[in-house]
C-alpha positions as CSV (number, residue, x, y, z in Angstrom):
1,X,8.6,40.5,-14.5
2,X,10.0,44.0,-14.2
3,X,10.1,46.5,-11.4
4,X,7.2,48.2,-12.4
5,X,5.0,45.1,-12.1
6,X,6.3,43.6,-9.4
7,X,5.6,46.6,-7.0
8,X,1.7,46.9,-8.9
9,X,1.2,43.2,-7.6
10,X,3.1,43.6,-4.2
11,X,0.6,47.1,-3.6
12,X,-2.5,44.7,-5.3
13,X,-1.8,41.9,-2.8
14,X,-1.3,44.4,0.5
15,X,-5.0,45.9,-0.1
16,X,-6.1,42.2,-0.1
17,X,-4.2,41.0,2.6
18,X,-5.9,43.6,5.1
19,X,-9.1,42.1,4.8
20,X,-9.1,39.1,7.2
21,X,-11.5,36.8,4.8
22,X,-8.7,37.1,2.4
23,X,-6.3,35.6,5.0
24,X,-8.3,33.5,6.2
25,X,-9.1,31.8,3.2
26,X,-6.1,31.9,1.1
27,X,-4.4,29.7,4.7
28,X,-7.6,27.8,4.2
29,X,-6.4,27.2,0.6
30,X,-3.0,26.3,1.6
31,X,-3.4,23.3,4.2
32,X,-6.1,22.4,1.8
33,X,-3.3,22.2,-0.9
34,X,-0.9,20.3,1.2
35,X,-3.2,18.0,3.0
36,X,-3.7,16.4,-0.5
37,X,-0.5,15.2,-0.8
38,X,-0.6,13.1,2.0
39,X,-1.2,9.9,2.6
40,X,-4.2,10.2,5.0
41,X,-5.5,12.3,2.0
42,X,-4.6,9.4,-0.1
43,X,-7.0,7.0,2.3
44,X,-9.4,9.8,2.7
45,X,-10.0,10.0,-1.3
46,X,-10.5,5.9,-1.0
47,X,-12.9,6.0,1.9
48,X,-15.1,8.6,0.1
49,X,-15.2,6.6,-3.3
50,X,-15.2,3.5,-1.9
51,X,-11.7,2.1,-3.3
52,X,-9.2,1.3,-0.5
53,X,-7.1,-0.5,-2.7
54,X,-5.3,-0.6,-6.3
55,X,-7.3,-2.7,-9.0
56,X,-6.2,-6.0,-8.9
57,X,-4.0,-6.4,-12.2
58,X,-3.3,-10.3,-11.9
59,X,-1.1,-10.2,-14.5
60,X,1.0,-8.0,-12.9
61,X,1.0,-10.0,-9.6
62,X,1.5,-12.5,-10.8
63,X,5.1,-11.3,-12.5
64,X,5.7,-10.9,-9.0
65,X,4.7,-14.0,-7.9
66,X,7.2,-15.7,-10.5
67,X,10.4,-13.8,-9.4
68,X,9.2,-15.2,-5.4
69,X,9.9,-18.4,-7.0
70,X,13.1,-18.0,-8.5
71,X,13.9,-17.8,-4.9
72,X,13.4,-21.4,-4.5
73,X,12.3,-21.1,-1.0
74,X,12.3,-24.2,1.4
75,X,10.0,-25.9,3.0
76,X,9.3,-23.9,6.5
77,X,11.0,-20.6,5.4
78,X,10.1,-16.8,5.6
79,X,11.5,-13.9,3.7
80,X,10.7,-10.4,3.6
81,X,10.9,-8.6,0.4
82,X,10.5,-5.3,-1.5
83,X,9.7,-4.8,-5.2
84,X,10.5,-1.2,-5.5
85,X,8.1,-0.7,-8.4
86,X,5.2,-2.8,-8.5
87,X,5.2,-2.7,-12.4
88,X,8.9,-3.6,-12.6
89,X,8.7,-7.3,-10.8
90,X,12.8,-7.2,-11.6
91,X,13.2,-4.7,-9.0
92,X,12.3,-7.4,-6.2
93,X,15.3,-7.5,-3.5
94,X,15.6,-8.6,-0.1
95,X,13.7,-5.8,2.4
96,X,16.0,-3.3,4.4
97,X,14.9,-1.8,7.9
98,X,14.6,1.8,6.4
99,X,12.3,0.3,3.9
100,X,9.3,-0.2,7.2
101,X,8.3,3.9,6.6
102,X,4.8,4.0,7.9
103,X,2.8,5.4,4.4
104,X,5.8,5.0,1.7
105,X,5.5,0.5,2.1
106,X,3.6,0.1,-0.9
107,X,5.9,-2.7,-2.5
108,X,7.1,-4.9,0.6
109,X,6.4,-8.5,-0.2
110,X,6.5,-11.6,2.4
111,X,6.6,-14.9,1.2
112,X,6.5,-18.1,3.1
113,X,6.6,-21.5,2.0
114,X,4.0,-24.5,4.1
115,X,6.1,-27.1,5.2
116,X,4.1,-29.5,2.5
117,X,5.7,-27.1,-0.1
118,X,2.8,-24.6,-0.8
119,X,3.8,-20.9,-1.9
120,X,1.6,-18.0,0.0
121,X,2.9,-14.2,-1.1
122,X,2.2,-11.2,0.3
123,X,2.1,-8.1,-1.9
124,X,1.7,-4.6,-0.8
125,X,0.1,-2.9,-3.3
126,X,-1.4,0.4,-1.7
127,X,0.2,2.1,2.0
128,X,-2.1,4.8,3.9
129,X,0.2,5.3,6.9
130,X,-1.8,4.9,10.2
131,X,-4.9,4.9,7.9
132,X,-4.0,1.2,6.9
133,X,-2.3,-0.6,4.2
134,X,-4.2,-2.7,1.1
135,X,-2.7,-5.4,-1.0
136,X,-3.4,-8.8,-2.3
137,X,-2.6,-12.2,-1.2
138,X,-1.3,-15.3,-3.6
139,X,-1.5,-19.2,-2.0
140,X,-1.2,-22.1,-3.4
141,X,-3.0,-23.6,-0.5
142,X,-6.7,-23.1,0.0
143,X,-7.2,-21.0,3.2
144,X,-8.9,-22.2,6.0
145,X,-10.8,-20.5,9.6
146,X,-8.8,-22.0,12.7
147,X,-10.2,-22.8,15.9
148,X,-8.5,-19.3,17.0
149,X,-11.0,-17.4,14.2
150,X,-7.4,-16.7,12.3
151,X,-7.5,-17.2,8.1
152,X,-5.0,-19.6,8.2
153,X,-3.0,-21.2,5.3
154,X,-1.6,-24.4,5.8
155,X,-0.1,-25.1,9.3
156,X,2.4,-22.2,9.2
157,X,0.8,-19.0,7.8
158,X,-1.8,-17.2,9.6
159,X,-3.5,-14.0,7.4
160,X,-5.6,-12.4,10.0
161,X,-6.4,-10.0,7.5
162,X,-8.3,-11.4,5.1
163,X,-12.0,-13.2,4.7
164,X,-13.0,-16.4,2.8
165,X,-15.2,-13.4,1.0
166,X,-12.3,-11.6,-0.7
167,X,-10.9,-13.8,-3.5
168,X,-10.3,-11.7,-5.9
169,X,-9.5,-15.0,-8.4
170,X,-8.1,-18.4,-8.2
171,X,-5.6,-18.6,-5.5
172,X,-5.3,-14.8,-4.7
173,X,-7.2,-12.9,-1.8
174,X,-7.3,-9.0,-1.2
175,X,-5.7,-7.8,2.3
176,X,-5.8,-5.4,4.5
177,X,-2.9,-4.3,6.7
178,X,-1.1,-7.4,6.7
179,X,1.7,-9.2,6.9
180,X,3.0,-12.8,8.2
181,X,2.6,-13.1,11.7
Protein backbone atom coordinates (compact mmCIF):
# COMPACT_ATOMS: atom_id res chain seq x y z
CA UNK A 1 0.00 0.00 0.00
CA UNK A 2 1.56 3.37 -0.63
CA UNK A 3 1.49 6.64 1.22
CA UNK A 4 -1.11 8.10 -0.65
CA UNK A 5 -3.56 5.29 0.24
CA UNK A 6 -2.71 4.68 3.45
CA UNK A 7 -3.55 8.34 4.64
CA UNK A 8 -7.07 8.12 2.28
CA UNK A 9 -8.05 5.09 4.53
CA UNK A 10 -6.58 6.48 7.92
CA UNK A 11 -8.88 10.12 6.95
CA UNK A 12 -11.88 7.34 5.66
CA UNK A 13 -11.67 5.51 8.96
CA UNK A 14 -11.49 8.93 11.37
CA UNK A 15 -14.90 10.27 9.82
CA UNK A 16 -16.26 6.76 10.81
CA UNK A 17 -14.87 6.45 13.97
CA UNK A 18 -16.63 9.80 15.22
CA UNK A 19 -19.94 8.40 15.01
CA UNK A 20 -20.47 6.34 18.18
CA UNK A 21 -22.67 3.42 16.33
CA UNK A 22 -19.53 2.85 14.41
CA UNK A 23 -17.61 2.15 17.64
CA UNK A 24 -19.91 0.61 19.17
CA UNK A 25 -20.47 -1.87 16.74
CA UNK A 26 -17.25 -2.53 15.24
CA UNK A 27 -16.18 -3.52 19.55
CA UNK A 28 -19.43 -5.44 19.18
CA UNK A 29 -17.81 -7.14 16.16
CA UNK A 30 -14.63 -7.77 17.95
CA UNK A 31 -15.60 -9.72 21.26
CA UNK A 32 -18.06 -11.33 18.93
CA UNK A 33 -14.88 -12.49 16.84
CA UNK A 34 -12.97 -13.67 19.78
CA UNK A 35 -15.60 -15.15 21.79
CA UNK A 36 -15.81 -17.82 19.05
CA UNK A 37 -12.63 -19.13 19.53
CA UNK A 38 -13.32 -20.23 22.82
CA UNK A 39 -14.24 -22.99 24.33
CA UNK A 40 -17.44 -21.87 26.03
CA UNK A 41 -18.23 -20.78 22.40
CA UNK A 42 -17.23 -24.31 21.47
CA UNK A 43 -20.13 -25.73 24.15
CA UNK A 44 -22.37 -22.85 23.30
CA UNK A 45 -22.36 -23.96 19.42
CA UNK A 46 -23.21 -27.70 20.89
CA UNK A 47 -25.99 -26.59 23.19
CA UNK A 48 -27.71 -24.69 20.43
CA UNK A 49 -27.52 -27.64 17.82
CA UNK A 50 -27.90 -30.18 20.11
CA UNK A 51 -24.43 -32.00 19.74
CA UNK A 52 -22.35 -31.90 23.00
CA UNK A 53 -20.10 -34.42 21.83
CA UNK A 54 -17.89 -35.69 18.71
CA UNK A 55 -19.70 -38.55 16.59
CA UNK A 56 -18.86 -41.62 17.89
CA UNK A 57 -16.28 -43.19 15.28
CA UNK A 58 -15.87 -46.72 16.90
CA UNK A 59 -13.42 -47.61 14.76
CA UNK A 60 -11.34 -44.99 15.86
CA UNK A 61 -11.89 -45.82 19.54
CA UNK A 62 -11.51 -48.68 19.31
CA UNK A 63 -7.57 -48.17 17.85
CA UNK A 64 -7.37 -46.66 21.12
CA UNK A 65 -8.73 -49.16 23.00
CA UNK A 66 -6.12 -51.75 21.49
CA UNK A 67 -2.94 -49.65 22.31
CA UNK A 68 -4.69 -49.67 26.34
CA UNK A 69 -4.09 -53.18 25.92
CA UNK A 70 -0.71 -53.38 24.91
CA UNK A 71 -0.32 -52.04 28.28
CA UNK A 72 -1.14 -55.31 29.76
CA UNK A 73 -2.64 -53.89 32.83
CA UNK A 74 -3.22 -55.98 36.01
CA UNK A 75 -5.82 -57.02 37.70
CA UNK A 76 -6.81 -54.02 40.25
CA UNK A 77 -4.75 -51.24 38.41
CA UNK A 78 -5.39 -47.59 37.26
CA UNK A 79 -3.53 -45.53 34.84
CA UNK A 80 -4.06 -42.24 33.51
CA UNK A 81 -3.34 -41.55 29.92
CA UNK A 82 -3.25 -39.04 27.05
CA UNK A 83 -3.47 -39.77 23.26
CA UNK A 84 -2.44 -36.44 21.95
CA UNK A 85 -4.39 -36.87 18.76
CA UNK A 86 -7.35 -38.85 18.96
CA UNK A 87 -6.83 -40.00 15.27
CA UNK A 88 -3.25 -41.00 15.88
CA UNK A 89 -3.91 -43.89 18.75
CA UNK A 90 0.21 -44.20 18.48
CA UNK A 91 0.47 -40.97 20.19
CA UNK A 92 -1.00 -42.66 23.55
CA UNK A 93 1.63 -41.90 26.60
CA UNK A 94 1.35 -41.89 30.19
CA UNK A 95 -0.56 -38.38 31.29
CA UNK A 96 1.63 -35.36 32.73
CA UNK A 97 0.14 -32.77 35.36
CA UNK A 98 0.33 -29.91 32.81
CA UNK A 99 -1.72 -32.06 30.55
CA UNK A 100 -5.15 -31.41 33.40
CA UNK A 101 -5.76 -27.67 31.40
CA UNK A 102 -9.43 -27.00 32.07
CA UNK A 103 -10.78 -26.80 28.04
CA UNK A 104 -7.53 -28.15 26.08
CA UNK A 105 -8.20 -32.26 27.82
CA UNK A 106 -9.69 -33.60 24.87
CA UNK A 107 -7.50 -36.80 24.64
CA UNK A 108 -6.83 -37.93 28.42
CA UNK A 109 -7.63 -41.50 28.68
CA UNK A 110 -8.19 -43.66 32.12
CA UNK A 111 -8.11 -47.09 32.09
CA UNK A 112 -8.69 -49.54 34.90
CA UNK A 113 -8.71 -53.13 34.89
CA UNK A 114 -11.78 -55.16 37.47
CA UNK A 115 -10.08 -57.35 39.59
CA UNK A 116 -11.87 -60.46 37.52
CA UNK A 117 -9.72 -59.10 34.60
CA UNK A 118 -12.32 -56.85 32.72
CA UNK A 119 -10.97 -53.73 30.68
CA UNK A 120 -13.16 -50.31 31.21
CA UNK A 121 -11.48 -47.15 29.10
CA UNK A 122 -12.14 -43.79 29.41
CA UNK A 123 -11.65 -41.56 26.30
CA UNK A 124 -11.96 -37.89 26.20
CA UNK A 125 -13.10 -37.04 23.03
CA UNK A 126 -14.52 -33.44 23.32
CA UNK A 127 -13.35 -30.60 26.47
CA UNK A 128 -15.58 -27.42 27.03
CA UNK A 129 -13.67 -26.01 30.06
CA UNK A 130 -16.12 -25.24 32.99
CA UNK A 131 -18.95 -25.93 30.35
CA UNK A 132 -18.17 -29.78 30.72
CA UNK A 133 -16.24 -32.38 29.00
CA UNK A 134 -17.89 -35.32 26.55
CA UNK A 135 -16.31 -38.57 25.66
CA UNK A 136 -17.14 -42.26 25.43
CA UNK A 137 -16.70 -45.11 27.61
CA UNK A 138 -15.33 -48.90 26.57
CA UNK A 139 -16.10 -52.00 29.25
CA UNK A 140 -15.78 -55.23 28.94
CA UNK A 141 -18.08 -55.62 31.78
CA UNK A 142 -21.70 -54.94 31.60
CA UNK A 143 -22.45 -51.82 33.84
CA UNK A 144 -24.66 -52.02 36.57
CA UNK A 145 -26.83 -49.23 39.16
CA UNK A 146 -25.33 -49.68 42.83
CA UNK A 147 -27.19 -49.32 45.89
CA UNK A 148 -25.46 -45.72 46.06
CA UNK A 149 -27.38 -44.77 42.42
CA UNK A 150 -23.55 -44.85 41.02
CA UNK A 151 -23.10 -46.70 37.22
CA UNK A 152 -20.81 -48.92 38.46
CA UNK A 153 -18.57 -51.46 36.47
CA UNK A 154 -17.51 -54.37 38.25
CA UNK A 155 -16.52 -53.93 41.89
CA UNK A 156 -13.84 -51.36 41.24
CA UNK A 157 -15.05 -48.73 38.66
CA UNK A 158 -17.72 -46.36 39.41
CA UNK A 159 -18.88 -44.01 36.14
CA UNK A 160 -21.19 -41.56 37.70
CA UNK A 161 -21.42 -40.11 34.49
CA UNK A 162 -23.07 -42.11 32.43
CA UNK A 163 -26.87 -43.82 32.08
CA UNK A 164 -27.81 -47.46 31.16
CA UNK A 165 -29.56 -45.19 28.23
CA UNK A 166 -26.34 -44.11 26.53
CA UNK A 167 -24.80 -47.09 24.79
CA UNK A 168 -23.72 -45.96 21.91
CA UNK A 169 -22.79 -49.89 20.72
CA UNK A 170 -21.73 -53.08 22.26
CA UNK A 171 -19.60 -52.48 25.24
CA UNK A 172 -19.17 -48.62 24.72
CA UNK A 173 -21.27 -45.83 26.58
CA UNK A 174 -21.09 -41.97 25.92
CA UNK A 175 -19.92 -39.76 29.08
CA UNK A 176 -20.15 -36.78 30.31
CA UNK A 177 -17.48 -35.04 32.50
CA UNK A 178 -15.87 -38.02 33.67
CA UNK A 179 -13.28 -39.71 34.85
CA UNK A 180 -12.44 -42.75 37.47
CA UNK A 181 -13.27 -41.88 40.71
Amino acid sequence: MNIRAARQLRRWAKKRMKNPGTIVGVTFLSLMIAFAFTPFARAFRGLISGQRNTSFDKQRLEKIVEKVKEKKLKPGAQVELRVENLSDPGSLRARRTSDNDRGRGAGNVWASKEPGGELVVIIETQDNGHAGTYGYAYSEAAPHQTPEKLWSVGTQTYMSCTEPSWRVAEHWWQVTSCYMD
